[in-house]
PDB file of N, CA, C and O in Angstrom:
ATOM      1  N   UNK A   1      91.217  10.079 -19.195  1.00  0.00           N
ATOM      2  CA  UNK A   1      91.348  10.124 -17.757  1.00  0.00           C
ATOM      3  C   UNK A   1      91.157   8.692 -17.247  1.00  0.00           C
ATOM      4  O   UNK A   1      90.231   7.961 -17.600  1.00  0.00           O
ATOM      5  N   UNK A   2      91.916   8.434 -16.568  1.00  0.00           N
ATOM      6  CA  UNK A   2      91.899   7.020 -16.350  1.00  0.00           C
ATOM      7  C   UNK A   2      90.807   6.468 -15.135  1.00  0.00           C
ATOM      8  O   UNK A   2      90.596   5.264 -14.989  1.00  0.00           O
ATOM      9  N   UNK A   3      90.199   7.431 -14.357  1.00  0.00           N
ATOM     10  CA  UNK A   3      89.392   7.423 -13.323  1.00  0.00           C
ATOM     11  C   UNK A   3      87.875   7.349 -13.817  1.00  0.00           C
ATOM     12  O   UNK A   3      86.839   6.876 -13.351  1.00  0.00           O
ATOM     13  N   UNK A   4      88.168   7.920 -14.781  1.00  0.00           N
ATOM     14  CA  UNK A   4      86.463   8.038 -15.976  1.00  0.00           C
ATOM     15  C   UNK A   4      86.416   6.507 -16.248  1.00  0.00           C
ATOM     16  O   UNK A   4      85.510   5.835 -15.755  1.00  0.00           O
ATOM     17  N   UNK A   5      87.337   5.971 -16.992  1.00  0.00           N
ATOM     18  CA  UNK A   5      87.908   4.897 -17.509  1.00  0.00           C
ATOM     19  C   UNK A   5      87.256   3.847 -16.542  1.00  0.00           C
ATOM     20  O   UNK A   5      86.583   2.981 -17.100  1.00  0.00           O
ATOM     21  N   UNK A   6      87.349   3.800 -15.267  1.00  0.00           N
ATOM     22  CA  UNK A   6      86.983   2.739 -14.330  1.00  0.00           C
ATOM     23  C   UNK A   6      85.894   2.541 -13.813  1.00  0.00           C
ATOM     24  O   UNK A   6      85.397   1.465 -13.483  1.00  0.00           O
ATOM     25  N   UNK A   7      85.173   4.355 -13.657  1.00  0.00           N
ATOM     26  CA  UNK A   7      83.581   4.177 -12.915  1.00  0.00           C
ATOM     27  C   UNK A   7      83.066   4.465 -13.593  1.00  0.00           C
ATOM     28  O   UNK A   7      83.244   5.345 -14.436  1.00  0.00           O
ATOM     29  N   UNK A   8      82.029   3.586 -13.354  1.00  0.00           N
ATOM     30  CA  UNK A   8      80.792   3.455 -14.596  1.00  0.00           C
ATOM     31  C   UNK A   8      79.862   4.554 -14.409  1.00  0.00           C
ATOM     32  O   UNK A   8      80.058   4.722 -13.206  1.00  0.00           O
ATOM     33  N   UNK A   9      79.209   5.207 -14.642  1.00  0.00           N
ATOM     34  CA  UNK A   9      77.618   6.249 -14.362  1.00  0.00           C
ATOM     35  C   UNK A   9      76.860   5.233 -13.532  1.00  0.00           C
ATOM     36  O   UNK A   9      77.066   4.020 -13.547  1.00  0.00           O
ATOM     37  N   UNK A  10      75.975   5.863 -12.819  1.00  0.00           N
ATOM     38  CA  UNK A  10      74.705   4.516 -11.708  1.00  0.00           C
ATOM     39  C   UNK A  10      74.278   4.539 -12.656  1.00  0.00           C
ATOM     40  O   UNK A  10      74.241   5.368 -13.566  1.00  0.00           O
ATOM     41  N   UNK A  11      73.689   3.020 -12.416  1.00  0.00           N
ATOM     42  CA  UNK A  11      72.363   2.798 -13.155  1.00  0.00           C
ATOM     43  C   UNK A  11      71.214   3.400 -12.666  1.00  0.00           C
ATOM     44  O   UNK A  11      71.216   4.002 -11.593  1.00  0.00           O
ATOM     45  N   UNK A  12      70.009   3.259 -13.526  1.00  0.00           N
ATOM     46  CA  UNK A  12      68.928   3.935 -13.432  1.00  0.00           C
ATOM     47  C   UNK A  12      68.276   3.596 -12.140  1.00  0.00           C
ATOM     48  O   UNK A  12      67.706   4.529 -11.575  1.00  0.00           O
ATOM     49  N   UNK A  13      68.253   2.169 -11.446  1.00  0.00           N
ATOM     50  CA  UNK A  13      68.459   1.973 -10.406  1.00  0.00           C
ATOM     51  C   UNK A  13      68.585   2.804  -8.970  1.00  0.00           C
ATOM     52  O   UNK A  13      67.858   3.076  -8.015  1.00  0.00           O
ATOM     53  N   UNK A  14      69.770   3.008  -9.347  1.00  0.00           N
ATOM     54  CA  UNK A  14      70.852   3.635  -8.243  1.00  0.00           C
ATOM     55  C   UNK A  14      70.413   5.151  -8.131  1.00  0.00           C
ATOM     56  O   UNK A  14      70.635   5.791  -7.104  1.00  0.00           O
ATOM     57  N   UNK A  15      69.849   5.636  -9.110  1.00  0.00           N
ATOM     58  CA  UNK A  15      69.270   6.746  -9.298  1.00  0.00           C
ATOM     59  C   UNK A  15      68.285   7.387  -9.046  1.00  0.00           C
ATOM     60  O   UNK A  15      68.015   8.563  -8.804  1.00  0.00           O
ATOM     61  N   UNK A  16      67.632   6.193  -9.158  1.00  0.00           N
ATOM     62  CA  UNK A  16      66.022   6.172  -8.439  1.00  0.00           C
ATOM     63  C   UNK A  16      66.184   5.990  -6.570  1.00  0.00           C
ATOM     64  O   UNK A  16      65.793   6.761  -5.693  1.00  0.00           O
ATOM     65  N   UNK A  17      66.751   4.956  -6.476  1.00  0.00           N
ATOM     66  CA  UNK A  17      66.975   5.127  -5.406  1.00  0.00           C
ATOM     67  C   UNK A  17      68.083   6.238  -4.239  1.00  0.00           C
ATOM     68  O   UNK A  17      68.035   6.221  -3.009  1.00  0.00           O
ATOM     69  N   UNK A  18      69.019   7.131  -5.122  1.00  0.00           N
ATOM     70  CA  UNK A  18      69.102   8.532  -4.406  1.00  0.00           C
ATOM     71  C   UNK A  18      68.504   9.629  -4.625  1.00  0.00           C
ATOM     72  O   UNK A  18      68.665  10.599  -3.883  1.00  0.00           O
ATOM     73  N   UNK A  19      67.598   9.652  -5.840  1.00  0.00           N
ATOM     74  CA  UNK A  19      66.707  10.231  -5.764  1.00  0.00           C
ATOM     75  C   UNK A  19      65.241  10.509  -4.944  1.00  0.00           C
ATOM     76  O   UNK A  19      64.134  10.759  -5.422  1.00  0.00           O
ATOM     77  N   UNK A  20      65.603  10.388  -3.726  1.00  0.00           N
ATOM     78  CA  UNK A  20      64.597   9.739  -2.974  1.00  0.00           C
ATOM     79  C   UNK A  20      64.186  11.632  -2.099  1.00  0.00           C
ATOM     80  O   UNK A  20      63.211  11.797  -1.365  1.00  0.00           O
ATOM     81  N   UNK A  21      64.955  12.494  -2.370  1.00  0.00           N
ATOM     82  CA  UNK A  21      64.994  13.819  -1.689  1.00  0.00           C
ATOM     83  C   UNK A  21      63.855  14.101  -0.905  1.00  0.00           C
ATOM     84  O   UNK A  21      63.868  14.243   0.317  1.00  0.00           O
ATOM     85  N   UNK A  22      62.421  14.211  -1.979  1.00  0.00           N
ATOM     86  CA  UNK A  22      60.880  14.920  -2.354  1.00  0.00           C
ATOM     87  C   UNK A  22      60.752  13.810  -1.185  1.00  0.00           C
ATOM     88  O   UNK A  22      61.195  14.332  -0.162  1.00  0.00           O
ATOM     89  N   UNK A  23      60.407  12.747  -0.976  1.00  0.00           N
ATOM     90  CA  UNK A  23      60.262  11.987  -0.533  1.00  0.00           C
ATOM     91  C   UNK A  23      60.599  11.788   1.520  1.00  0.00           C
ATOM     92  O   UNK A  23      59.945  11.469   2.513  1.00  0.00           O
ATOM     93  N   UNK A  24      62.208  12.278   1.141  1.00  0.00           N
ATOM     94  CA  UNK A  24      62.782  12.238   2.462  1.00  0.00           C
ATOM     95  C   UNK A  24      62.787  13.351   3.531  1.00  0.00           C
ATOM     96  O   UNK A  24      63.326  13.481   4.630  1.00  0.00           O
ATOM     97  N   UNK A  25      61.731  14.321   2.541  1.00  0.00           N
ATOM     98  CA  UNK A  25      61.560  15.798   3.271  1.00  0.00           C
ATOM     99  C   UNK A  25      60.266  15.126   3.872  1.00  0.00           C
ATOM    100  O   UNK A  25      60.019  15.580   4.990  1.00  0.00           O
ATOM    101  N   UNK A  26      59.713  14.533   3.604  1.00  0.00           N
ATOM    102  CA  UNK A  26      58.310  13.959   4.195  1.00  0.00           C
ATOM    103  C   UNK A  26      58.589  13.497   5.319  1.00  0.00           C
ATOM    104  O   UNK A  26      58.246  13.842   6.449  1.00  0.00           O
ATOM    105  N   UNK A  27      59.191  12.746   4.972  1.00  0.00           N
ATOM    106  CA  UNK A  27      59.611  11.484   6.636  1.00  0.00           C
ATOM    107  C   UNK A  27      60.826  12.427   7.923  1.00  0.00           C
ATOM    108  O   UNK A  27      61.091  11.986   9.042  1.00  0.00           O
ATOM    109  N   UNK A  28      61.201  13.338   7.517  1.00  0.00           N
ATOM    110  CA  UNK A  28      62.447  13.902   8.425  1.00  0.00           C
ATOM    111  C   UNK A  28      62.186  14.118   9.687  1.00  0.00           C
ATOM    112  O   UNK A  28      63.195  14.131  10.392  1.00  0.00           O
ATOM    113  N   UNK A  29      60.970  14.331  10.343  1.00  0.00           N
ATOM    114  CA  UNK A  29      60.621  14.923  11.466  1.00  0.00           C
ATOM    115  C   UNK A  29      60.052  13.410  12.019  1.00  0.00           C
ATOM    116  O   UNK A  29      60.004  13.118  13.214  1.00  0.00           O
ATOM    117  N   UNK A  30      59.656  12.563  10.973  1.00  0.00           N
ATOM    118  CA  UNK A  30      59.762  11.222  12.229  1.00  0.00           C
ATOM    119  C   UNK A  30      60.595  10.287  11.960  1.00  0.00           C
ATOM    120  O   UNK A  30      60.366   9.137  12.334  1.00  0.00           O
ATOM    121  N   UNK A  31      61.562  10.568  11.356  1.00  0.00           N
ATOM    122  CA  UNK A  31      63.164  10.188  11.805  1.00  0.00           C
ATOM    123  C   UNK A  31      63.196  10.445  12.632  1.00  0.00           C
ATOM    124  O   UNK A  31      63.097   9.586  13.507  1.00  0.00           O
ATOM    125  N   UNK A  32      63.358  11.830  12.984  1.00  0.00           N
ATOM    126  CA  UNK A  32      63.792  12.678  13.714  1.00  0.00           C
ATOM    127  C   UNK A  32      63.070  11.652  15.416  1.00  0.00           C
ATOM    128  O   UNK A  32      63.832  10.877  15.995  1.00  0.00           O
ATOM    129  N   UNK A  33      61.913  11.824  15.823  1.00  0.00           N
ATOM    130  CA  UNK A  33      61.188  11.103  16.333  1.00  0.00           C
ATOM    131  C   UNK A  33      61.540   9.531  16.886  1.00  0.00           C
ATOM    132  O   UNK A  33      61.709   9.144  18.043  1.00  0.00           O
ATOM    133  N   UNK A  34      61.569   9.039  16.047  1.00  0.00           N
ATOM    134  CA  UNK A  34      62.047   7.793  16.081  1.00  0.00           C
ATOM    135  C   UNK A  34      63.610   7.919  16.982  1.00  0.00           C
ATOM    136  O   UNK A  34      63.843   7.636  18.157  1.00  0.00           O
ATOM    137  N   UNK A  35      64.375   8.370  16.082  1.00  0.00           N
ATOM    138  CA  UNK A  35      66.307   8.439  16.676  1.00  0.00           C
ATOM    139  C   UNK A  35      65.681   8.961  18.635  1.00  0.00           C
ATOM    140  O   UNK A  35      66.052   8.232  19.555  1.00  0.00           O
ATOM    141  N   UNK A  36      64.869  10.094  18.915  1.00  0.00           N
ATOM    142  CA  UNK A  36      64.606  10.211  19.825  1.00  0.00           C
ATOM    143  C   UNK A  36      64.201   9.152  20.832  1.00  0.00           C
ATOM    144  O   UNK A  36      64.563   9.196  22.008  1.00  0.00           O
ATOM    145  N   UNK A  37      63.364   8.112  20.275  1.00  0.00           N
ATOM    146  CA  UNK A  37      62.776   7.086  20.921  1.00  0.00           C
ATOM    147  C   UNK A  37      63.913   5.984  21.150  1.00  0.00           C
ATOM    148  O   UNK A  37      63.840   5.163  22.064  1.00  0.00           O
ATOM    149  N   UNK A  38      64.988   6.043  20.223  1.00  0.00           N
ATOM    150  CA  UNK A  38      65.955   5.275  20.369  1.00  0.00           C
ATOM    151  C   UNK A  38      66.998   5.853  21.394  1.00  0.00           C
ATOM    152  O   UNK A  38      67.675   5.374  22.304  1.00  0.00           O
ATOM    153  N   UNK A  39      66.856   6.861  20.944  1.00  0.00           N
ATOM    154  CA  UNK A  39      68.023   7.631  22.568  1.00  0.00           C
ATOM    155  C   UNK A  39      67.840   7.216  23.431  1.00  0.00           C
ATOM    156  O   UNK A  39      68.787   6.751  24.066  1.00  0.00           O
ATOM    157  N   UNK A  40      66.407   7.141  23.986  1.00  0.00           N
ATOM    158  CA  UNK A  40      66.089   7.119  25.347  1.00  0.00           C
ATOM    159  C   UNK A  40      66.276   5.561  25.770  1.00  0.00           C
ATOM    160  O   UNK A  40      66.617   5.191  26.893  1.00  0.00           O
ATOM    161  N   UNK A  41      65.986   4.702  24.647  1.00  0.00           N
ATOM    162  CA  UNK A  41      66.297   3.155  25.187  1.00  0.00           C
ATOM    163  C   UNK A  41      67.505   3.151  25.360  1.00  0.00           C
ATOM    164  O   UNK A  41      68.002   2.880  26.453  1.00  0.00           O
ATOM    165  N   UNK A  42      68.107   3.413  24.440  1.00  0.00           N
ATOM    166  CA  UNK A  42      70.058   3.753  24.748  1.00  0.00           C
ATOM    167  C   UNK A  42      70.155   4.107  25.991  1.00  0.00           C
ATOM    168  O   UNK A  42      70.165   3.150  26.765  1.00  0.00           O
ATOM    169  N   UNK A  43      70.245   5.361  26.570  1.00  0.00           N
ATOM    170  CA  UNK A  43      70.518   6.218  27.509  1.00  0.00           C
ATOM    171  C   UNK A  43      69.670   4.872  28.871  1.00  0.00           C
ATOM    172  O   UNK A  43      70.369   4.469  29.801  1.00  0.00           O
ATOM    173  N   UNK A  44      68.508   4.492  28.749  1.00  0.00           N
ATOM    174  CA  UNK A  44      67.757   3.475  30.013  1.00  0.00           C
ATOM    175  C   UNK A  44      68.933   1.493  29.888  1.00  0.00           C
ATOM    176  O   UNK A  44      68.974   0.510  30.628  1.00  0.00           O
ATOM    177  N   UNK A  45      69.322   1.696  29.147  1.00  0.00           N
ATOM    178  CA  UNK A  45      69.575   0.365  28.907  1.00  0.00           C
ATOM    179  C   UNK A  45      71.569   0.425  29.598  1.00  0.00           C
ATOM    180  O   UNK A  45      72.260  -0.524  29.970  1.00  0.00           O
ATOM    181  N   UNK A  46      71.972   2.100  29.510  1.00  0.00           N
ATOM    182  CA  UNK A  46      72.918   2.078  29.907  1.00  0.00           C
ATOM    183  C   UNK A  46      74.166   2.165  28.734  1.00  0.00           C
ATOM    184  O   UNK A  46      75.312   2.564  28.939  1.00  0.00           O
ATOM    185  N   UNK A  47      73.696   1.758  27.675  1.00  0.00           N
ATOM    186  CA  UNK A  47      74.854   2.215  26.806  1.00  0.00           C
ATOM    187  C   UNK A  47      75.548   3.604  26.131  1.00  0.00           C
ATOM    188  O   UNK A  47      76.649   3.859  25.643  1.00  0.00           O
ATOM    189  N   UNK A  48      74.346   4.333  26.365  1.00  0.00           N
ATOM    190  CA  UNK A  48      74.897   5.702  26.096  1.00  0.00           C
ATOM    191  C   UNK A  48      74.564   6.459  28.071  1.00  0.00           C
ATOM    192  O   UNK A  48      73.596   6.318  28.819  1.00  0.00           O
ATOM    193  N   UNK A  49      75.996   7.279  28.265  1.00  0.00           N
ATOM    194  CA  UNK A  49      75.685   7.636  29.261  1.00  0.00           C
ATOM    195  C   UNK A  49      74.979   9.132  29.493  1.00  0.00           C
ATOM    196  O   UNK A  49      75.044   9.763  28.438  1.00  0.00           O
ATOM    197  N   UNK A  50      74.402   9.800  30.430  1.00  0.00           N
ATOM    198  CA  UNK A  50      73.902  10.765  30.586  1.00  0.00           C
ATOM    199  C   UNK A  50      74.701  12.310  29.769  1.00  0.00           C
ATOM    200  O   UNK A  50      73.850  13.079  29.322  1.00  0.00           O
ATOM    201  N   UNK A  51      75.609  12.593  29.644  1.00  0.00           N
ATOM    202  CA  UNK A  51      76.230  13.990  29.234  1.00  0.00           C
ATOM    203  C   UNK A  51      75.672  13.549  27.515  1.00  0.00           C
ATOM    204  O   UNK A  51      74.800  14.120  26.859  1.00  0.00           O
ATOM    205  N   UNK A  52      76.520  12.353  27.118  1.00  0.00           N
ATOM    206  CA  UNK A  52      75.948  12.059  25.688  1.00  0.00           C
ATOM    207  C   UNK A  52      74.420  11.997  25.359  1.00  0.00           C
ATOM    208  O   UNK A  52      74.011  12.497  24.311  1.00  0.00           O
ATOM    209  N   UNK A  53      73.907  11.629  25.892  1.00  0.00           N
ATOM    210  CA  UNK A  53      72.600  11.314  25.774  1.00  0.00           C
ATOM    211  C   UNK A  53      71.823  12.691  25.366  1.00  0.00           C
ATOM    212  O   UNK A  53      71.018  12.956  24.473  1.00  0.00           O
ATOM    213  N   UNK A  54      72.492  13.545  26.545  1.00  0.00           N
ATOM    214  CA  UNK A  54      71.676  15.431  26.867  1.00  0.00           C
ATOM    215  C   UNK A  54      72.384  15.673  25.145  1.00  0.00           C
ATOM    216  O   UNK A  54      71.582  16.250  24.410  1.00  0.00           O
ATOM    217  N   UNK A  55      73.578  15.347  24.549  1.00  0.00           N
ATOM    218  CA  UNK A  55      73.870  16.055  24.052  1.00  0.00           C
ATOM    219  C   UNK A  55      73.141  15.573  22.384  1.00  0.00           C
ATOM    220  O   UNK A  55      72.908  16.212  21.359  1.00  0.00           O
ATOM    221  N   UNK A  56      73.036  14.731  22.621  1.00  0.00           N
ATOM    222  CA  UNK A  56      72.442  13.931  21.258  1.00  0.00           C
ATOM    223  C   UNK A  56      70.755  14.484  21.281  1.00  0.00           C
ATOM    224  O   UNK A  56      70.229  14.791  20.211  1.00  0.00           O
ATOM    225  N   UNK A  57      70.110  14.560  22.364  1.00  0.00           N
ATOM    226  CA  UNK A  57      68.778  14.938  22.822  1.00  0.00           C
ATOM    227  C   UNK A  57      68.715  16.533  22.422  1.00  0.00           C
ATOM    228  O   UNK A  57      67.773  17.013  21.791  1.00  0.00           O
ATOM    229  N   UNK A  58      69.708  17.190  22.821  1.00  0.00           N
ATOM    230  CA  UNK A  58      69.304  18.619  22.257  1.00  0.00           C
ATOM    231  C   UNK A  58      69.463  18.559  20.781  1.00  0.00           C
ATOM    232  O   UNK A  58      68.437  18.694  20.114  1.00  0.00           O
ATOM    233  N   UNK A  59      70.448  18.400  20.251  1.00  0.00           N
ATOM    234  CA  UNK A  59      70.397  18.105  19.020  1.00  0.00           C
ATOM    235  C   UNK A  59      69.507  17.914  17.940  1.00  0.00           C
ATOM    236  O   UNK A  59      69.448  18.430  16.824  1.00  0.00           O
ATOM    237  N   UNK A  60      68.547  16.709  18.753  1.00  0.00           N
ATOM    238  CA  UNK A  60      67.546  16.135  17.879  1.00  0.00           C
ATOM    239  C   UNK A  60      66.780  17.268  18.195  1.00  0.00           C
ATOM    240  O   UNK A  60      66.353  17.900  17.229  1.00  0.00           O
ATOM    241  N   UNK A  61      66.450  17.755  19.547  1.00  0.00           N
ATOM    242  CA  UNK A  61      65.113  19.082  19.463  1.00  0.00           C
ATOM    243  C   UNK A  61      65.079  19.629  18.885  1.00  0.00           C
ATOM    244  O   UNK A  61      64.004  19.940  18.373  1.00  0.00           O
ATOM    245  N   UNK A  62      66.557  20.316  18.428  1.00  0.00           N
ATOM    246  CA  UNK A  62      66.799  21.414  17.506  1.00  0.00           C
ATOM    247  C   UNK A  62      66.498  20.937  16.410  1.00  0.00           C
ATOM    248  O   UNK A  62      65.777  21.709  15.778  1.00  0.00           O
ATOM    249  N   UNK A  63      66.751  19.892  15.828  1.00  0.00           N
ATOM    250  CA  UNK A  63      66.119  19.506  14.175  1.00  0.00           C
ATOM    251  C   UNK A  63      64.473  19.444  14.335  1.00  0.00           C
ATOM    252  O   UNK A  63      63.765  19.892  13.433  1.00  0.00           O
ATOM    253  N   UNK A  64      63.885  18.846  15.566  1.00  0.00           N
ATOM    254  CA  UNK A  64      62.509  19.494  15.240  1.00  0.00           C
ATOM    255  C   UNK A  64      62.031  20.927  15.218  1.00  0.00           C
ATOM    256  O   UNK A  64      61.171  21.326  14.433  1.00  0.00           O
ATOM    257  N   UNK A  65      62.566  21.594  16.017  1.00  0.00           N
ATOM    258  CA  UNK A  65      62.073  22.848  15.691  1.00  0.00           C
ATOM    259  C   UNK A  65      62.503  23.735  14.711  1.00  0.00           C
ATOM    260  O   UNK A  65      62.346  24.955  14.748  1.00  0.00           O
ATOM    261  N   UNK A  66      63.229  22.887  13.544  1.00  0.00           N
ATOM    262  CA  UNK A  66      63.654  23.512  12.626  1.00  0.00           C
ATOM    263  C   UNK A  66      64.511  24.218  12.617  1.00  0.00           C
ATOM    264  O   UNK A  66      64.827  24.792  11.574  1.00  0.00           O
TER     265      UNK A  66
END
């Protein structure tokens, strides 16, 4: 197969670092948090306007409340 042929497997590296899952279940809810804190400078600073803003804002609620 000529596509096998060209890409290599990740290195152990690359592996470790998407292996990051266990890890990223920890931090999700202050992602989550954070992107919120960034909305709102967005939305005050004028670059995102109000309909987007509501709509990106519910969004994120809903990923906190699971």
């Amino acid at each position: 197969m000529m596509w096998g042929a060209r890409v290599k497997a990740p290195s152990l590296e690359a592996l470790r670092y998407t292996s990051s899952i266990a890890f990223d279940d920890r931090i999700a809810l202050d992602v989550v948090r954070v992107n919120l804190a960034h909305l709102l400078m967005l939305f005050k600073q004028g670059i995102i306007g109000l309909e987007d803003a509501q709509r990106i804002y519910r969004s994120l609620r809903r990923m906190l409340k699971g």
